[in-house]
C-alpha positions in Angstrom: 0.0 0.0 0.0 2.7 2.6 0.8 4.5 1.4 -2.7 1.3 2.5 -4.6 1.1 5.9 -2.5 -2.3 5.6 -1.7 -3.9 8.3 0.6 -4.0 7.3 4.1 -7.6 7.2 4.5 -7.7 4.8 1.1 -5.0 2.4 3.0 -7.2 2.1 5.7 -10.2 1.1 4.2 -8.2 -1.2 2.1 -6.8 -2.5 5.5 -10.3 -3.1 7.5 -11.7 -4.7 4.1 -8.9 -7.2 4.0 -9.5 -8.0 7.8 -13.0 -8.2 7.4 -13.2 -10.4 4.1 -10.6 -12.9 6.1 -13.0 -13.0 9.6 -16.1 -13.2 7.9 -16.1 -15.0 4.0 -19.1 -15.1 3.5 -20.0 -11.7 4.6 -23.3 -10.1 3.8 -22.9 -6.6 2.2 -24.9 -3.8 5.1 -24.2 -6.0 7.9 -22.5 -4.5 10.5 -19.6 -6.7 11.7 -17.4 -4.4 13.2 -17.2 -5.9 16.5 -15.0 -9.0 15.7 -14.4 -11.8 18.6 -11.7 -10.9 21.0 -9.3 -13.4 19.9 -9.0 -11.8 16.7 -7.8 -8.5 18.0 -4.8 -10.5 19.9 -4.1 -12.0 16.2 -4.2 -9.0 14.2 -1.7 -7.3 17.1 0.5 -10.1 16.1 0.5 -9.0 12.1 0.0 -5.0 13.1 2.7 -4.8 15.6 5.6 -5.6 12.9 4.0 -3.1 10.8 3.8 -0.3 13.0 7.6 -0.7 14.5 8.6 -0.4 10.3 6.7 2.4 9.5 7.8 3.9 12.6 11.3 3.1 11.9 10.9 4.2 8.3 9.8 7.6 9.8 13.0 8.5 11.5 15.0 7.1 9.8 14.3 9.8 6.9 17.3 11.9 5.6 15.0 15.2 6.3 15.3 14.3 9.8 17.9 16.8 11.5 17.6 15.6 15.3 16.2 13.0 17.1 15.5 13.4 21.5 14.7 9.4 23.3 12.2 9.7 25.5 12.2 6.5 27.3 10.4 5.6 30.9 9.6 2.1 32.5 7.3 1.1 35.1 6.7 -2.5 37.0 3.3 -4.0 37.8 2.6 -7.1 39.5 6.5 -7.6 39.2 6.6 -7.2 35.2 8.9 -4.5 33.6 7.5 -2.7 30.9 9.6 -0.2 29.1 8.2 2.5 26.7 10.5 4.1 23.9 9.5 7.5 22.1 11.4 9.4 19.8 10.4 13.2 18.9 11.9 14.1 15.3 12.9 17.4 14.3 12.2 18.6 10.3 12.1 21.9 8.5 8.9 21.7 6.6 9.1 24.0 3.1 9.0 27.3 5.0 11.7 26.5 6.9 10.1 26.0 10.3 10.9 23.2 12.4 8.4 20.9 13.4 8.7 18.7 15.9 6.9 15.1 15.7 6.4 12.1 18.7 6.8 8.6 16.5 6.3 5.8 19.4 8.8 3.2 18.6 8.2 0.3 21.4 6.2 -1.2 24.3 7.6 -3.8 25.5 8.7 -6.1 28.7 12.1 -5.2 29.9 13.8 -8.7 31.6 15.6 -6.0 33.6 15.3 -2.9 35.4 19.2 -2.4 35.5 20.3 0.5 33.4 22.3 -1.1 31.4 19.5 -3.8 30.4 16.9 -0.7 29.5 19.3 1.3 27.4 20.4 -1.7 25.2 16.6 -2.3 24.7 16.1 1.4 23.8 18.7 0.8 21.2 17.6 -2.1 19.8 14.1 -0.1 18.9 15.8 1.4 16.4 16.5 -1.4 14.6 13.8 -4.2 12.8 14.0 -6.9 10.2 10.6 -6.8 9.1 11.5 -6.6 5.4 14.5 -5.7 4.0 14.9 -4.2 7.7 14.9 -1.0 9.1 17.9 0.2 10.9 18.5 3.9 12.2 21.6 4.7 14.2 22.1 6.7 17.3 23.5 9.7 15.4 21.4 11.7 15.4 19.9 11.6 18.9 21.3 14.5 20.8 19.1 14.2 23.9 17.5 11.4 26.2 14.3 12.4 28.3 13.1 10.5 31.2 12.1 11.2 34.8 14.9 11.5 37.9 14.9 7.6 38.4 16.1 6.8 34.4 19.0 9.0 34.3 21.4 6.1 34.5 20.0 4.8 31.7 20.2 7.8 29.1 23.9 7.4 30.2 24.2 4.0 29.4 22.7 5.0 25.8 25.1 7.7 25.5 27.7 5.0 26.1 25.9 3.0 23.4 25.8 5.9 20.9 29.7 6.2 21.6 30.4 3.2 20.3 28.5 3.8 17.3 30.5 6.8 16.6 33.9 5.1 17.7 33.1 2.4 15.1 32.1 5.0 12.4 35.2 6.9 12.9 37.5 3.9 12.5 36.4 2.5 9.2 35.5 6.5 8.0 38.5 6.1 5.7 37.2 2.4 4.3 34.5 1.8 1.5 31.1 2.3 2.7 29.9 -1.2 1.6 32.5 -2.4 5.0 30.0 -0.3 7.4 27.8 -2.8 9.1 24.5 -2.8 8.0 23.0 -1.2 10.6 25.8 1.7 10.7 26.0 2.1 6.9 23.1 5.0 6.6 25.0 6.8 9.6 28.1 6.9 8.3 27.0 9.1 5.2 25.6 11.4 7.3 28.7 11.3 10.0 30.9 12.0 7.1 28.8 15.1 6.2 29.1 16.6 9.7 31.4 19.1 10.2 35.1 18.4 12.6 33.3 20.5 15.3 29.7 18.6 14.7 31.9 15.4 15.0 33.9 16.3 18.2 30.6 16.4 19.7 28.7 13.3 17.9 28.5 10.8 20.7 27.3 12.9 23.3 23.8 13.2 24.3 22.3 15.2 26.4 20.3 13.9 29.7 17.3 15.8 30.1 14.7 14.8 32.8 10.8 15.7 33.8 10.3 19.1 35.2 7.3 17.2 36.7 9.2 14.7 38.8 11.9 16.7 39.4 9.9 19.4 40.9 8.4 16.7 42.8 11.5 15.3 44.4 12.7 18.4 45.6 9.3 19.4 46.8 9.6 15.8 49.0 13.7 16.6 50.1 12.4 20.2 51.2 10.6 18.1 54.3 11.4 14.8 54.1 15.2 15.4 55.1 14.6 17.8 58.0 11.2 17.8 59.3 11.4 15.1 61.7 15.1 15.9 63.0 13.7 19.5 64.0 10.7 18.3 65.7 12.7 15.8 67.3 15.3 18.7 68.4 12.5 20.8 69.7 10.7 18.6 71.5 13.8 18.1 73.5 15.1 20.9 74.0 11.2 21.6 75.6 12.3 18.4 77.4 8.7 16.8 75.8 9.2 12.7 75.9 7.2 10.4 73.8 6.7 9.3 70.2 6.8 11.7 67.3 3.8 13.0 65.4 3.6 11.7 61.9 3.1 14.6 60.3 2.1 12.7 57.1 -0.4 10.3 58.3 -2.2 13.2 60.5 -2.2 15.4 56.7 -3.6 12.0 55.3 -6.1 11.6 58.0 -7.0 14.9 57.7 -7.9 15.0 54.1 -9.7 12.2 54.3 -12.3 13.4 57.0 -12.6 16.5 55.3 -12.0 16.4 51.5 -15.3 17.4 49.3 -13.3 15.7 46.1 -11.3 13.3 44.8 -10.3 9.6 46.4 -10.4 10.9 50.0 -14.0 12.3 49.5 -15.4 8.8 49.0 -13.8 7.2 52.1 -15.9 5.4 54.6 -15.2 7.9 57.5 -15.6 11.4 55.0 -17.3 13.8 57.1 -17.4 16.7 54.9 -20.8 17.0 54.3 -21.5 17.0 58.2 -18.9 19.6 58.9 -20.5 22.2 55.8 -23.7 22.2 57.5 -21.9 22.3 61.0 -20.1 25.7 59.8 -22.9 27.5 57.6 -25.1 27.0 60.7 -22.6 28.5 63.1 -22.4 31.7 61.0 -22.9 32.6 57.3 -19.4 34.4 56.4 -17.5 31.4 57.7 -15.8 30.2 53.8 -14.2 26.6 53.9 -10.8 26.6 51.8 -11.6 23.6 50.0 -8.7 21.0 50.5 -7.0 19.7 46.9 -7.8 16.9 45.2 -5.5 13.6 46.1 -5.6 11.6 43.1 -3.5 8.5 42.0 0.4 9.7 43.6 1.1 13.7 43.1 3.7 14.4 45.7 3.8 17.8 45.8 0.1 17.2 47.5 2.1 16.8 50.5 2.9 20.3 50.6 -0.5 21.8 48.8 -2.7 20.2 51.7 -0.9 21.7 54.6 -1.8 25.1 53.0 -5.3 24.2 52.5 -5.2 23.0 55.5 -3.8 26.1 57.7 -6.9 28.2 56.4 -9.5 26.3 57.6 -8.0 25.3 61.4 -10.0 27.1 63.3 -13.0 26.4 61.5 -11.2 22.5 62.2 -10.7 22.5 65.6 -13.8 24.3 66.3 -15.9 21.3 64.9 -13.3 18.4 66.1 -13.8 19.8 69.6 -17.9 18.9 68.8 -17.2 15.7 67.7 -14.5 14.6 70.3 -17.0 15.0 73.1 -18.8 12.2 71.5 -18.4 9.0 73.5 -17.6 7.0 70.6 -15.4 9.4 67.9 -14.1 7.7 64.8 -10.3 7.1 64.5 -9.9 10.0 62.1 -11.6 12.2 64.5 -9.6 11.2 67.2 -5.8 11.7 65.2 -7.1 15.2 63.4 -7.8 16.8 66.8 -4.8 15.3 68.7 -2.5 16.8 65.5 -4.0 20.0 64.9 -3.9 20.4 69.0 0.2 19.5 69.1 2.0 22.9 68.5 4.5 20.7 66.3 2.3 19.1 63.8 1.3 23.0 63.7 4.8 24.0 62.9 5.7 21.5 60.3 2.2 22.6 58.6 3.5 26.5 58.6 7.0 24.9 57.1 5.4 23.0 54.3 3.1 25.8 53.3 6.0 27.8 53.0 7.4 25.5 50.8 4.5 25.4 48.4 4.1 29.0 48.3 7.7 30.0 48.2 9.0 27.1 45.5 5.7 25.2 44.4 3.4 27.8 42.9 6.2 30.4 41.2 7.6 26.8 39.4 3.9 26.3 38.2 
């Protein structure tokens, strides 16, 4: 279909018709059968996947491509390592402006999380023998992208890429038919670079999520000090006993009073309860409604506390309602003994001054 050049929308009704005549022969023209048997969805992913890594492949491995950026991240469920490999191209359309394009290369299970394991992988997505074969060198990838956790690997593949270049270099000055095959369409382009553009052709430059790394800091801003102070201070006030988690009493927290999100819908949620509590008490009491905690967001651990801080009077006001009962629930019982301890308080006022002074001006 691509050797006739057929318009994309023709190739795929070409495609579904060929699919369809082989699942049902002896079709009836106006039937609707678009909703094959399961089964053959799991066969067809066996004859699409081959097609989609060498049209992929075929993509970026275009001579109008004039840089290439890996993204690659991997994530384990239910002890199974999947590793996903994207590459954005970069071409100058006929104006001249460069356009930037996502091509999905692999998805696929990774028998290791080592770095070393998951950049050889990445590599090897540039390469397929689906046909003649499909082989694009590292060349012309001058950055990898992942989050904080995959930076060993996008220096394993700038390793990789350095042997590509390394092996380029030494046979530059022999025929091009004694290139390897799957080096032979880099070396042209190597040999085109300029000595400057070649100094620097086997470096790569590691790039990581804003997202996750605004994250992590968010988390070190606490994590690595929070407890050691409140340790410190409660000694120095010569206070004995445990030390407040500060994050379960946040957690426990949200989850009495959130009006959205996964906390709302816990057992124990009492927000309702306490929005009729407060517009009864007096009508220009406003509740700061707390943020949503959805799937794993850490800077939540510094948004809440802010949300929080607004609302504590309004908080212990109620609590102290509610503790009187003979009976409280266990949330009830932790919110009021955390927002009651002077250093739960304190670590609050510290991570709402995190959020305000590093969270929101990053946003």
């Amino acid at each position: 279909l691509m050797a006739q050049k057929i318009s994309a929308k023709t190739a795929v009704s070409t495609m579904l018709r060929l699919f369809l005549n082989f699942e049902h022969p002896d079709k009836i023209e106006g039937d609707d059968y678009r909703i094959p048997d399961p089964s053959r969805f799991r066969k067809w992913r066996r004859y699409l996947l081959p097609l989609c890594e060498y049209t992929a492949l075929s993509t970026i491995s275009s001579a109008d491509v004039k840089a290439m950026h890996v993204m690659h991240d991997a994530t384990t469920k239910k002890h199974v390592h999947v590793l996903h490999t994207v590459v954005r191209i970069e071409f100058l359309d006929k104006n001249g402006v460069t356009i930037a394009v996502d091509v999905p290369l692999k998805f696929e299970v990774c028998p290791s999380g080592k770095a070393v394991a998951e950049a050889k992988q990445v590599q090897d997505a540039f390469h397929t023998e689906v046909g003649s074969g499909v082989h694009v060198s590292l060349l012309k990838v001058v950055s990898g992208i992942s989050d904080n956790a995959a930076l060993a690997t996008t220096r394993e593949l700038e390793k990789l890429k350095k042997e590509e270049v390394d092996e380029i270099k030494k046979e530059l000055s022999a025929n091009m038919n004694g290139y390897p095959e799957k080096l032979r369409h880099a070396a042209d382009a190597y040999s085109k670079l300029s000595s400057q553009q070649q100094s620097h052709a086997h470096e790569i430059h590691q790039l990581s999520c804003v997202g996750h790394g605004l994250n992590l800091t968010v988390d070190d801003c606490y994590k690595q000090s929070e407890k050691a102070l409140i340790k410190e201070r409660m000694k120095k006030d010569k206070i004995e006993g445990e030390l407040p988690d500060v994050g379960n009493i946040i957690q426990c927290i949200s989850k009495l009073f959130a009006n959205q999100g996964d906390h709302h819908n816990y057992y124990l949620n009492s927000f309702r309860s306490f929005k009729r509590w407060v517009e009864g008490q007096s009508a220009s009491w406003k509740i700061a409604h707390l943020p949503s905690v959805k799937g794993s967001r850490q800077s939540i651990n510094v948004e809440l506390p802010a949300a929080i801080l607004q609302n504590l009077p309004l908080y212990l006001s109620y609590l102290s309602v509610l503790r009187a009962d003979p009976d409280p629930n266990k949330l009830v019982v932790v919110a009021f003994e955390g927002l009651n301890n002077k250093y739960v308080v304190a670590a609050l006022r510290a991570r709402t001054f995190i959020n305000a002074t590093f969270l929101l001006p990053m946003r």
